[in-house]
C-alpha positions as CSV (number, residue, x, y, z in Angstrom):
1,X,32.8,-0.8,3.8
2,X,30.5,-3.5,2.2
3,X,27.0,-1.5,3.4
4,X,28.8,1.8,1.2
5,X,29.8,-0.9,-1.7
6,X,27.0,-2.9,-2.0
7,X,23.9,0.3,-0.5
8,X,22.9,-2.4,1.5
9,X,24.0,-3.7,5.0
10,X,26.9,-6.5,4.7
11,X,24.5,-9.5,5.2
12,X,27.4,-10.8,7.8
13,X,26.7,-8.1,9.9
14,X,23.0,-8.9,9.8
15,X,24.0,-12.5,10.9
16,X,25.3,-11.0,14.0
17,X,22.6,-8.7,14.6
18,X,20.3,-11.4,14.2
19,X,22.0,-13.3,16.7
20,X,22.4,-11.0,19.2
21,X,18.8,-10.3,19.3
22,X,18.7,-7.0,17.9
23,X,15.7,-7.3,16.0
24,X,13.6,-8.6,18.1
25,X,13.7,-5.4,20.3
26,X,10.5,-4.4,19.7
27,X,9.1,-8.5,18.7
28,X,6.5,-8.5,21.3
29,X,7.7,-11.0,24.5
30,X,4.7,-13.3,24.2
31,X,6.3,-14.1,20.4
32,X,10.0,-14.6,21.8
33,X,11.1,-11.0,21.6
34,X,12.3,-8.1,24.2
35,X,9.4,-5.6,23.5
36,X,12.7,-3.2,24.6
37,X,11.8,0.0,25.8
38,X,12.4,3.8,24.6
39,X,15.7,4.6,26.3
40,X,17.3,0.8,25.7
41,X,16.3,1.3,22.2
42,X,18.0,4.5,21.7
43,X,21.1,3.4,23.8
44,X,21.6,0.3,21.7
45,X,21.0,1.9,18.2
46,X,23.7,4.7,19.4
47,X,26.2,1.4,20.0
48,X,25.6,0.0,17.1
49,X,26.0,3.8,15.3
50,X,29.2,3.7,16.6
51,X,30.7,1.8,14.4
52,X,27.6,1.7,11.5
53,X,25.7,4.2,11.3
54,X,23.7,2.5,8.5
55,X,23.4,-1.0,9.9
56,X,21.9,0.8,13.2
57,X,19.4,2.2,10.7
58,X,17.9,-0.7,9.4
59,X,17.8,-2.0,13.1
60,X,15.8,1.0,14.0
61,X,13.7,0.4,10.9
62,X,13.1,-2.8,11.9
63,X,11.8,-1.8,15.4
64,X,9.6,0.9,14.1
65,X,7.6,-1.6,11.5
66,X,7.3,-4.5,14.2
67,X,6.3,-1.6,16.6
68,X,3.0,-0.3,14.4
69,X,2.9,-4.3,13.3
70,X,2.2,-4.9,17.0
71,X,-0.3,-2.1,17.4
72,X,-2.4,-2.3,14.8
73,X,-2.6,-5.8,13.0
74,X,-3.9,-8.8,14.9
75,X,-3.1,-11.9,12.7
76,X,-0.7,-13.4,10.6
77,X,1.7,-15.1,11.9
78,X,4.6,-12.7,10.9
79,X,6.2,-13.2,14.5
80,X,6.5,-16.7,14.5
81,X,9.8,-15.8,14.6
82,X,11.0,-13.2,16.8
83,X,14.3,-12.3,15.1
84,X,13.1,-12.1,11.4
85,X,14.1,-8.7,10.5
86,X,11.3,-6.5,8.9
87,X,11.1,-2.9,7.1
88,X,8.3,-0.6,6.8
89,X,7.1,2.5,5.3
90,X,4.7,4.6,7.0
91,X,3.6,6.5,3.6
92,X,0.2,5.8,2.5
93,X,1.7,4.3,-1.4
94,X,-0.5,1.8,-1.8
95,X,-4.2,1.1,-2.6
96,X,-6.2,-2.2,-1.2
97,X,-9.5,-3.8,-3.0
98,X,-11.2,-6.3,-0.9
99,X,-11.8,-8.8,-2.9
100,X,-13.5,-12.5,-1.2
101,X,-9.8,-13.8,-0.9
102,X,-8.2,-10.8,1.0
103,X,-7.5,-7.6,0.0
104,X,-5.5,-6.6,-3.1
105,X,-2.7,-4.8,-2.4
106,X,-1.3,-2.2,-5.4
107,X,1.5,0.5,-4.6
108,X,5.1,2.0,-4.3
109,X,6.7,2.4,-1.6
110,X,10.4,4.7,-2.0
111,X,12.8,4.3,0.8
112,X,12.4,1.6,2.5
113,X,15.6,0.6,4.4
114,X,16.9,-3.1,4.7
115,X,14.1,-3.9,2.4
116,X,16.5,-6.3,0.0
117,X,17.3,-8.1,3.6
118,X,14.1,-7.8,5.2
119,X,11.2,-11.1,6.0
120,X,8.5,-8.6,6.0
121,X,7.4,-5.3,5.1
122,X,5.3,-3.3,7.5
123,X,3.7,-0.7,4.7
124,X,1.3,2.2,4.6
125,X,-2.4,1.9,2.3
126,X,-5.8,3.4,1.8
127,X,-8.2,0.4,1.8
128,X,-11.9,2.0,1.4
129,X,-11.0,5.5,2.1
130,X,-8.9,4.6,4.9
131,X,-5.3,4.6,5.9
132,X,-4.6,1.2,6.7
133,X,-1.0,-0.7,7.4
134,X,-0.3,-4.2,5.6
135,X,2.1,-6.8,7.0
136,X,3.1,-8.6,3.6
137,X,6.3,-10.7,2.7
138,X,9.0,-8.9,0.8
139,X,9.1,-12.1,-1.6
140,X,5.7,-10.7,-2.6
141,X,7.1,-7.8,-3.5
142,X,9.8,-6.3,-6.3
143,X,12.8,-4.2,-5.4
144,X,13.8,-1.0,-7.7
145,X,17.2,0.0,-6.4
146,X,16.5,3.8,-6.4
147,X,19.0,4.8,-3.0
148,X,21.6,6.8,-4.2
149,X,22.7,9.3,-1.8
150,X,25.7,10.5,-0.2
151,X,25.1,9.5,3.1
152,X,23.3,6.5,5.1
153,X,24.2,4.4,1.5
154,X,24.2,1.4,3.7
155,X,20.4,1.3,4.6
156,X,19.7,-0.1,1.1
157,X,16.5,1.8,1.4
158,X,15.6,1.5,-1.7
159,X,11.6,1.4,-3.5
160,X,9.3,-2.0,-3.0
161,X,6.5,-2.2,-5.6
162,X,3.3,-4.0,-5.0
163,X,1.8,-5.4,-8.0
164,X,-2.0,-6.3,-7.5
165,X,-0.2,-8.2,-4.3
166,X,-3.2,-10.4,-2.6
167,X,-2.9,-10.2,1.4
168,X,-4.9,-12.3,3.7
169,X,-7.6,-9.8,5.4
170,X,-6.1,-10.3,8.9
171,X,-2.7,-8.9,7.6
172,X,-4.4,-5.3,7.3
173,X,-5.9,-3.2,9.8
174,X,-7.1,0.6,9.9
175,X,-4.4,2.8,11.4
176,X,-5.2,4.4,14.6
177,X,-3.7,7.7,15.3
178,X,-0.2,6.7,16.7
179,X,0.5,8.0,20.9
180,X,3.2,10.4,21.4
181,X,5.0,8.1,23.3
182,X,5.2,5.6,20.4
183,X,6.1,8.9,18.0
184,X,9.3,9.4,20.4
185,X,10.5,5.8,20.0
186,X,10.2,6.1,16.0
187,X,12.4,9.4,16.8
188,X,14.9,7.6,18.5
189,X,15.4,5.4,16.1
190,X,16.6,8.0,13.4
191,X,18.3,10.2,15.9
192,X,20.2,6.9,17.8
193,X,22.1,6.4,14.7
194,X,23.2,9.7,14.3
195,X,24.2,10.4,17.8
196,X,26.3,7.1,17.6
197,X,27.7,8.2,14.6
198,X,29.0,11.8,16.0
199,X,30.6,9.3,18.9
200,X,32.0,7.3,16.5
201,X,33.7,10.2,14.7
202,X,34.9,11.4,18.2
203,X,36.7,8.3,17.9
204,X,38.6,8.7,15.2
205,X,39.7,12.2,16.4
206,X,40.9,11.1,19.5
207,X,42.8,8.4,18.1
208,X,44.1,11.3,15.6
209,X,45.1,13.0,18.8
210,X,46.8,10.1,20.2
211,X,49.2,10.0,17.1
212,X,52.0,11.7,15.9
213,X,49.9,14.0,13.4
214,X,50.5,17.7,14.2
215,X,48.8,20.6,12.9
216,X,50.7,21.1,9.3
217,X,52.4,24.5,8.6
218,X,53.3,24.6,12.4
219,X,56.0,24.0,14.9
220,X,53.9,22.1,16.9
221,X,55.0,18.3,17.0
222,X,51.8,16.9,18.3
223,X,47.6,17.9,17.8
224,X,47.7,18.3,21.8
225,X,50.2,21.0,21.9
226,X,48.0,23.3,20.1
227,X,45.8,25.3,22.6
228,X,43.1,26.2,19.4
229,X,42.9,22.4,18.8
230,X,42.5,21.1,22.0
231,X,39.6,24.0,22.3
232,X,37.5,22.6,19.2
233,X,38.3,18.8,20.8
234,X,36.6,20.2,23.7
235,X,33.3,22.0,21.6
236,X,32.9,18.9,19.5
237,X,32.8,16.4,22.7
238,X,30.7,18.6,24.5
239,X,28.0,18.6,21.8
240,X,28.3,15.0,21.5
241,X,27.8,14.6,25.1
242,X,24.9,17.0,25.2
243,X,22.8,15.3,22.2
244,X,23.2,11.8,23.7
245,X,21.9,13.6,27.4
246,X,19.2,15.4,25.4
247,X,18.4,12.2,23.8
248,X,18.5,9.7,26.7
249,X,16.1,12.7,28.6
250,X,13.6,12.4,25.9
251,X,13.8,8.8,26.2
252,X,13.4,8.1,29.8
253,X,10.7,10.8,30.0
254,X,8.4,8.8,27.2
255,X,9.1,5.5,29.3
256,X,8.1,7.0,32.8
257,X,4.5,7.7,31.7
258,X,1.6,8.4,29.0
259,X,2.8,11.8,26.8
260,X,0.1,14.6,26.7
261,X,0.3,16.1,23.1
262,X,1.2,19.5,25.2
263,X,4.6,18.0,25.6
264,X,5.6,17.0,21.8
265,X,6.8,21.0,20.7
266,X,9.4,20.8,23.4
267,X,10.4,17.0,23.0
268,X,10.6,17.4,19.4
269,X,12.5,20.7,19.6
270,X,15.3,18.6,22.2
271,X,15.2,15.7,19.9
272,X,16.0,18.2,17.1
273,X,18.5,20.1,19.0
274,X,20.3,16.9,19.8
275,X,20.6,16.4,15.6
276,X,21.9,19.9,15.1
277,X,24.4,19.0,17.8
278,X,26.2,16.0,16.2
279,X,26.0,17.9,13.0
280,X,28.0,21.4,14.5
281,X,30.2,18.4,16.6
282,X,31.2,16.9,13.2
283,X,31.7,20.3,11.2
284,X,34.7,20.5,14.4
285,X,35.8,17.6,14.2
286,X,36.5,17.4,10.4
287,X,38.3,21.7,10.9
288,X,40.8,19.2,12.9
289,X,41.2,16.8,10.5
290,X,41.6,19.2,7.5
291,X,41.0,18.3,3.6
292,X,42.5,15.1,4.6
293,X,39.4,14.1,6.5
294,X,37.7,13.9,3.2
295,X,39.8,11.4,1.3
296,X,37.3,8.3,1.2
297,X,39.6,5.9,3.1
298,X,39.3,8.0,5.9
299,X,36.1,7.0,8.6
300,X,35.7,10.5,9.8
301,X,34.0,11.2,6.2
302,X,32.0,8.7,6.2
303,X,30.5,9.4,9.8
304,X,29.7,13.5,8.6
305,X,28.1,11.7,5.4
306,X,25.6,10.0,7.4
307,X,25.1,12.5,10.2
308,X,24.4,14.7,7.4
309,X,21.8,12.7,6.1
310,X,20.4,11.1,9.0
311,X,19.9,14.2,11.2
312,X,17.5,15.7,8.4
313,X,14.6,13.2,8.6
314,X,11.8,14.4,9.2
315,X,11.4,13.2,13.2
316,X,14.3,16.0,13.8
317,X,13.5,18.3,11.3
318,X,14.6,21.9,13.1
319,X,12.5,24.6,11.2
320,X,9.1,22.9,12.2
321,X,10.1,22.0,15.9
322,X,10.9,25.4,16.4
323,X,7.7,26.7,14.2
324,X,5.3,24.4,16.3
325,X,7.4,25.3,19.9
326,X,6.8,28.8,18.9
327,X,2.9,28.3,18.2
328,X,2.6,26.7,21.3
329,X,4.2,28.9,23.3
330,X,2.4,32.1,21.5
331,X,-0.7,30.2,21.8
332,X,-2.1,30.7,18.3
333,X,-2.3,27.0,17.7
């Protein structure tokens, strides 16, 4: 694929997205957008995951920064139009000095996906002591092409560098401590990918079954005939369908109401659950496939690759949901 080639999404396939409005899901609907909501978010990133993990990536990227843009920044201009695709890092990399002009904007930002693609960056600062966001245009802004990894290549989420950058004072606000329901719409957009990813790879073994292939060293003539691989067919679909159910549960229960931070151990612990899940589903999947699953022509690869990765970002990391679950529940927090 281009987005492996290239470690940055096919900029045809961002035509398409653009057209098809997916990134102005979260564009607010007074600028032109959808202002989507959690669960449409996460069902459209798992579509799109389907078939690219990556490219759903940047999407959800995209609706993280305009989400925070949104909520904290009041000026600019940046949604003039709705379907301008932006990128964001919330990592404080930067440093701001007011200045009578603006605010001078010095930093580095690492992973930053789409941000070779992107209009605008949405990025993290301290300006006087406090954590601030910017909304600045990437053509301010130099790209070191640092992503090399083994999975999610396509993202392009490579390093911006701010270079004594001056932004116009109603580009930056203080951040505000950001609302649990808010923190489970950033979730969905890393675990969205994945989960469409582990149906994507379902995919491929079903059409697998479908064939002629047969288990090698066997008499059996076809993958169905075997009762131990129709078993794991079973195990790997089941977890597939339980992390998008866990996921959409999440996601409907952060769009029916205001979160109390009581609920975020057990919605993070399901929302890293649902990761593990399409990580065990793969590991099945790929026992079916054998060594040949691995050859790099071959999608199934490509999809473990990028559940691998994407399933370990922090919003689903698994040691701490279960550390902060347990804390909660001993009461000792």
């Amino acid at each position: 694929m281009k987005t492996e080639e290239n470690d940055r999404p096919a900029g045809e396939a961002l035509e398409v997205l653009r057209e098809n409005g997916f990134f102005a899901l979260r564009t607010p609907e007074e600028h032109g957008g959808a202002w989507a909501g959690t669960e449409t978010v996460a069902r459209e990133l798992t579509a799109l995951g389907r078939a690219c993990p990556s490219t759903s990536w940047v999407v959800g990227t995209c609706a993280t920064a305009k989400t925070l843009a949104a909520r904290a920044v009041t000026g600019g201009g940046f949604f003039a139009d709705p379907d301008a695709l932006f990128c964001g890092s919330g990592v404080p990399g930067g440093r701001g000095e007011r200045t009578p002009d603006g605010v001078r904007v010095t930093g580095l930002w690492p992973n930053v996906s789409g941000c070779e693609d992107a209009t605008w960056a949405l990025l993290g600062l301290v300006v006087e002591g406090a954590f601030s966001f910017a909304v600045m245009p990437t053509s301010d802004l130099a790209v070191e092409r640092t992503w090399h990894m083994a999975g999610m290549r396509g993202t392009g989420s490579h390093t911006l560098v701010a270079d004594a950058v001056l932004v116009p004072a109603d580009r930056i606000a203080a951040a505000n401590p950001f609302p649990l329901n808010d923190m489970m719409l950033f979730a969905m957009t890393a675990l969205g990918p994945v989960v469409g990813a582990a149906q994507g790879a379902l995919d491929a073994v079903h059409a697998m079954f479908a064939s002629d292939r047969k288990p090698f060293m066997t008499a059996y003539t076809r993958m169905g005939e075997s009762a131990g691989a129709r078993h794991w067919l079973a195990e790997a679909a089941y977890l597939v369908q339980r992390a998008e159910t866990t996921m959409l549960a999440v996601a409907r229960e952060a769009d029916a109401g205001e979160l109390a931070a009581v609920d975020a151990p057990r919605l993070k612990r399901a929302l890293a659950d649902a990761g593990r899940d399409c990580r065990a589903a793969v590991d099945l999947m790929l026992d079916l496939h054998g060594t040949s699953g691995f050859d790099t022509s071959n999608v199934l690869q490509r999809f473990w690759r990028d559940i691998a990765v994407g399933s370990r970002h922090p919003h689903l990391n698994p040691y701490l949901a279960v550390e902060n679950l347990g804390t909660a529940l001993a009461g000792t927090g």
